[in-house]
N, C-alpha and C positions, 0 to 999 in steps of 0.2 A: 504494500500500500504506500504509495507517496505519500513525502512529506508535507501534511501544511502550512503553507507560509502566508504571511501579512502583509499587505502595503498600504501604506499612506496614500489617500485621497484627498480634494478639496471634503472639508467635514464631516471626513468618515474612514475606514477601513475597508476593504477586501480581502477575505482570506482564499488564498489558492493552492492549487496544486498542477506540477508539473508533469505533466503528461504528454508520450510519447506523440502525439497530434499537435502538443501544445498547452497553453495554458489553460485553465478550468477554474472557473471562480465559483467558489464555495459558500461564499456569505457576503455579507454586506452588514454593516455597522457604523452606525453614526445617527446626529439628528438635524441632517443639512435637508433642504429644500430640492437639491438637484446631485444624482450622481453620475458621474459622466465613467464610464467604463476604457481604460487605456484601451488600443490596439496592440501596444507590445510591454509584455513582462517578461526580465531578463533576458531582453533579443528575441523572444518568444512570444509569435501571435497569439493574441485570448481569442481561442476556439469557440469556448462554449460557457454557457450560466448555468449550473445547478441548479440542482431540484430544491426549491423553496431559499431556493438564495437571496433574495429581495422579497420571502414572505412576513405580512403584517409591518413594513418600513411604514408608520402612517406619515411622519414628517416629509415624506418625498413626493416633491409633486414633478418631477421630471426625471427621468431616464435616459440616456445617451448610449447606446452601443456603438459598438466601431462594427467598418464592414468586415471584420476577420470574424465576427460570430457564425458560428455552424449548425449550432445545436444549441437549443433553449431545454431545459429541463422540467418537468411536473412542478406543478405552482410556483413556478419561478417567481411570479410577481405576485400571487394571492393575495387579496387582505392590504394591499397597500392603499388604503380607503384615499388618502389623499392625492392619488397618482393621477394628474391631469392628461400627462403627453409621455410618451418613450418614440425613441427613434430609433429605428431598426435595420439593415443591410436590406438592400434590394437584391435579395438574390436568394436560393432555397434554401430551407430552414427544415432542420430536421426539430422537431418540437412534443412535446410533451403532452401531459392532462392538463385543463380547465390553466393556463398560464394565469389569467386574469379572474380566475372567479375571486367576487367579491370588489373588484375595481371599477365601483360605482360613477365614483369624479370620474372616467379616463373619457377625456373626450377626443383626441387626437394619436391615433398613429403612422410617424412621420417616415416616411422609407428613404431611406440615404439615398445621394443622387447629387447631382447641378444645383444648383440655384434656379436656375430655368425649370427641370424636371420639378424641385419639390413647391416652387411656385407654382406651376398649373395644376399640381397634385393639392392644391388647398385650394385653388381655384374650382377645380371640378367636385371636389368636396372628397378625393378618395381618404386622406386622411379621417379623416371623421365615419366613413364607411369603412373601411377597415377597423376603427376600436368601433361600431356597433357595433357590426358582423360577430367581436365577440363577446360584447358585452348586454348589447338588447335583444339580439335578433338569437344568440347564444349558439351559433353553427362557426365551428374552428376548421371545418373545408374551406371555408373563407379567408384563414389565415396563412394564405398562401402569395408570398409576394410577386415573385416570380408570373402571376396567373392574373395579377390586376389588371384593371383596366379592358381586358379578354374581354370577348360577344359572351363567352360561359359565363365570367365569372362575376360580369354585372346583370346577365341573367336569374344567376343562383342568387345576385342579393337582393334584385327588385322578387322575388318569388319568396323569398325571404320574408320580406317587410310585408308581402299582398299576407302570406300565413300568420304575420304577427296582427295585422288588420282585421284580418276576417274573425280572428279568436275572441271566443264566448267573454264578455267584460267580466265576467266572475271567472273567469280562467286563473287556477292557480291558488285561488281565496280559501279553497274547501282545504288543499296543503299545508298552508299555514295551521289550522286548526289541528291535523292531523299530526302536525309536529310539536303543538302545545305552545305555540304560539301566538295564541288568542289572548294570550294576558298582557302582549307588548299593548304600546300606546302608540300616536299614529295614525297617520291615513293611511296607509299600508294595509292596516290591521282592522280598520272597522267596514262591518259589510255594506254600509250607505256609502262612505268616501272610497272605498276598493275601486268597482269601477268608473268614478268619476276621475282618478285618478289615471288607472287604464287607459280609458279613451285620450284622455291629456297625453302619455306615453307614445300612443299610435299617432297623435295629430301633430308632436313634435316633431317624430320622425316626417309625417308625409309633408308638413311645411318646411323641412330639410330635403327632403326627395325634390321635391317640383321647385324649390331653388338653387339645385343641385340638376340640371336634367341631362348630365353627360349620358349618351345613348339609353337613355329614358325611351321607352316605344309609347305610342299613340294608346294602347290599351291600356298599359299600367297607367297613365298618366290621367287617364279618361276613370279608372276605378279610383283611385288618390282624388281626384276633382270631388267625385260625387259623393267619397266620407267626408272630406271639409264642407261640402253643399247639404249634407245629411246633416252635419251639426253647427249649422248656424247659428247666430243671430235671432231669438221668437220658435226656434223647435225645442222639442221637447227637452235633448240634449245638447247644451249650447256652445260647448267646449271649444270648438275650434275658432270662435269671438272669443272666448275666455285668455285660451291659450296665448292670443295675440298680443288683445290691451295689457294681460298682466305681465308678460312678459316680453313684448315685442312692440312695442308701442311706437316708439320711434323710429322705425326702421322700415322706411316704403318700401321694400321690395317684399314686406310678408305684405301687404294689404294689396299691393301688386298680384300676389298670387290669391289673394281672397277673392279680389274681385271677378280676378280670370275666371275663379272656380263657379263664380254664380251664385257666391255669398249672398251679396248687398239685394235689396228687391227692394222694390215699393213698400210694403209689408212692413221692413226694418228698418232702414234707410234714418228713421226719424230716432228711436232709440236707440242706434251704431250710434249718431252724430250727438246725441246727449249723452253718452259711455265717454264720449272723447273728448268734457268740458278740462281735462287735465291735461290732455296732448299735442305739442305745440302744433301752431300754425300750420306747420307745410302739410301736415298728414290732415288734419281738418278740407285744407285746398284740395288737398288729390280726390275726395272721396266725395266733396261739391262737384266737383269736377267730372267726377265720374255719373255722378246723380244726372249733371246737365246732359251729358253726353251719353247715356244710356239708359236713363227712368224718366226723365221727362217728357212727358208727353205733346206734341205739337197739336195745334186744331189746322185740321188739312185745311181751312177755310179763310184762315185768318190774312193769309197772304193776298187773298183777294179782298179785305175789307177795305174801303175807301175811307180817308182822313176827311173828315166832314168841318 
């Protein structure tokens, strides 16, 4: 069995082992904000992450890998609740079980590359589709670098999100109970907030899909339109106005996609614009704007009245 050994990080430790492959990081230690993982220890590329080697780090909300990673191990990163972003080789990954179960925060996984490449990689949103894929959507066939961007493999993840869509809003609620977890506190945990919560879940992701629509097809986008038009504004379930003002409020390009979807109508129009006495100006303008330019009614007649 190798010996192991320790190095100093910015605000933490590594312990490894040298290995005929290369180096092998064993653990992680420290309570820094970001750890950036060297590419070489003693002349020696770091191959590979251990199994549960960054498991429960909660102080870390960044990760850095070099491209000489090979192999990721079983829970490498589990439980690091704080973990925003990790950046990972663009290249095949031999990897393990559930890497990320429990990495709730993890909104972005950034794959090495240009400047150019990981720019239009945040551009077309694949960062952010890649940490769903294993964090919402919970399919680690997704976690395949190498296969991004693919006709498959943005197939597999819109088929993904349509399966996470169409599931029963009490999907999952009755589990909780069965693991004796009906005593937490929570919206998570009580059966009225469960699927209100749910719905919010699927309507995050679908107003991330259709602002995301790198080879998006006409159907998926046409099924995504009509859950945000399903829960507008005056229906029964109103979540996808919810979703917006409380969380996206200044930001035209979601009300851009509301509208597209065939949110706003006659109907609502007057309580959307009373929801928005908090929301500055410009978003107030687009959505008159849009009232003028698609619910207003003209009288075919009027162009013929004579100024008396």
């Amino acid at each position: 069995m190798a010996e192991e050994k320790v190095i100093s990080i910015e605000e933490g430790t590594l312990a490894y082992t040298e290995e005929k492959d290369g180096i092998h990081i064993k653990r992680y230690r420290g309570i820094g904000r970001k750890a950036i993982v060297p590419e070489f220890i003693d002349n020696q590329p770091v191959v590979a992450i251990g199994r549960k080697a960054f498991l429960s780090r909660k102080t870390l909300e960044e990760i850095c890998l070099p491209d000489s990673i090979e192999e990721i191990g079983d829970w490498a990163f589990a439980h690091a609740e704080g973990l925003t972003k990790i950046t990972i080789p663009r290249r095949e990954l031999i990897r393990g079980k559930e890497l990320f179960l429990g990495c709730k925060s993890l909104g972005e996984i950034m794959l090495l590359g240009t400047e150019e490449e990981q720019n239009q990689d945040k551009k077309d949103g694949i960062d952010r589709m890649l940490a769903t894929a294993v964090t919402t959507l919970h399919d680690y066939f997704l976690f395949t670098p190498t296969e991004i961007r693919s006709d498959a493999w943005m197939k597999r993840w819109d088929e993904q999100l349509l399966k996470l869509v169409r599931l029963d809003d009490l999907d999952g609620f009755q589990e909780l109970w069965t693991c004796g977890e009906e005593d937490y506190e929570g919206k998570e945990y009580d059966i009225e907030s469960y699927p209100v919560e749910k719905r919010k879940l699927k309507l995050r992701m679908i107003y991330f899909r259709l602002l995301h629509p790198y080879k998006l097809s006409d159907e998926v986008k046409d099924e995504l339109q009509h859950y945000l038009h399903d829960h507008t504004k005056g229906t029964k379930e109103s979540e996808a106005w919810e979703v917006l003002l409380e969380e996206h409020a200044e930001d035209i390009a979601y009300y851009q996609v509301f509208t597209e979807a065939g949110c706003v109508n006659e109907d609502n129009f007057d309580e959307i614009l009373a929801d928005m006495k908090d929301v500055n100006a410009q978003m107030k303008a687009y959505m008159l704007r849009y009232k003028e330019e698609h619910l207003t009614k003209t009288d075919a007649f009027a162009a013929f009245e004579l100024d008396w």
